[in-house]
C-alpha positions as CSV (number, residue, x, y, z in Angstrom):
1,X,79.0,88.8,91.6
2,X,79.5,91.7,94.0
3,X,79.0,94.9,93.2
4,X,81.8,96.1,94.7
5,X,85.3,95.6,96.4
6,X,84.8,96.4,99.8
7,X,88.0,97.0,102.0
8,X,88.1,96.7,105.7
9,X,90.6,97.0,108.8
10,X,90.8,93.7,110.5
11,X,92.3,95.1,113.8
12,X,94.8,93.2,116.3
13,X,93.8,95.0,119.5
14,X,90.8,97.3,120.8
15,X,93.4,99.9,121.6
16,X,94.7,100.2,118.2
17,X,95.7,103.4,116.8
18,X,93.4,103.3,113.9
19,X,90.2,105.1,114.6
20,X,88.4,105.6,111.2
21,X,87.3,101.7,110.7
22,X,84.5,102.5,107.6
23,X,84.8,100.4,104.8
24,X,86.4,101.5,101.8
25,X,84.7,101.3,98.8
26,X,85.9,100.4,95.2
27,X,84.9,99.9,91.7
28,X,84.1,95.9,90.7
29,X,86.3,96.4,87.4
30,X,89.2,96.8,89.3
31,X,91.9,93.9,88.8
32,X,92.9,92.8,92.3
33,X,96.6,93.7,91.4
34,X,95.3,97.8,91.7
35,X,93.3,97.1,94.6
36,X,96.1,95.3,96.3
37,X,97.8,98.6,95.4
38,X,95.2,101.3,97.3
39,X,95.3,98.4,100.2
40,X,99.1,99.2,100.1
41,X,99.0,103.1,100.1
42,X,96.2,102.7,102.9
43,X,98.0,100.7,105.0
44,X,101.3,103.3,105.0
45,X,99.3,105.9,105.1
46,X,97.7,104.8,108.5
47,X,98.7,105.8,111.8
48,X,100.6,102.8,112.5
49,X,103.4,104.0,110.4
50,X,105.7,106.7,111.2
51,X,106.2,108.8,107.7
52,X,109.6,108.4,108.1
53,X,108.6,103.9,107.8
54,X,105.9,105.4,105.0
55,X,108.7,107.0,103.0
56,X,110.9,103.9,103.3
57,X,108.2,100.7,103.0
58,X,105.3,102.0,100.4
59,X,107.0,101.9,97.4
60,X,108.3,98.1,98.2
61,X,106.1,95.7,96.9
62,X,106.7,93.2,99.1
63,X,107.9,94.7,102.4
64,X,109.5,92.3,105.2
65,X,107.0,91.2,107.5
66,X,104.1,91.8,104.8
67,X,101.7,89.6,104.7
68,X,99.8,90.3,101.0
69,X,97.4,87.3,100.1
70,X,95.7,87.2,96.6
71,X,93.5,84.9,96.3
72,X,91.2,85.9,93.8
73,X,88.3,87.2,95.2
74,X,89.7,88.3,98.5
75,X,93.0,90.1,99.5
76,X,94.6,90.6,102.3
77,X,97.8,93.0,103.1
78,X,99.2,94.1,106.4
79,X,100.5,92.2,109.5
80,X,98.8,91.4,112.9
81,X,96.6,94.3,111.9
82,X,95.6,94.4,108.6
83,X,93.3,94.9,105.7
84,X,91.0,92.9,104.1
85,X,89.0,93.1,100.8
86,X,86.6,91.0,99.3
């Protein structure tokens, strides 16, 4: 068993306006349902969101043209760019 949840940026294009790609780091204990949450928050909060679109989308938990995969051990949320954690 892993130590951690790690979370990661899987980015679509090399131009992409995310610039900060470090891992994010959270505690094992954490179900994936709460980690699926801070991968949520994240992903708004990024600069591929307006905060106008933040305002609207991050309090939906399934917003149109979300792709959020729980499959146990690794989750995924985003679109063509999106976030990863295992």
């Amino acid at each position: 068993m892993a130590a951690a949840w790690i979370i990661e940026w899987s980015l679509h294009r090399k131009d992409s306006p995310i610039q900060d790609v470090r891992p994010h780091i959270l505690p094992r204990h954490w179900e994936a349902d709460r980690v699926l949450d801070y991968m949520r928050c994240l992903f708004w909060n990024s600069p591929l969101s307006t905060p106008f679109e933040t305002l609207i989308r991050v309090n939906k938990r399934k917003p149109e043209g979300i792709l959020i995969l729980n499959q146990g051990r690794r989750l995924i949320y985003g679109d063509a760019t999106h976030l990863t954690a295992c």
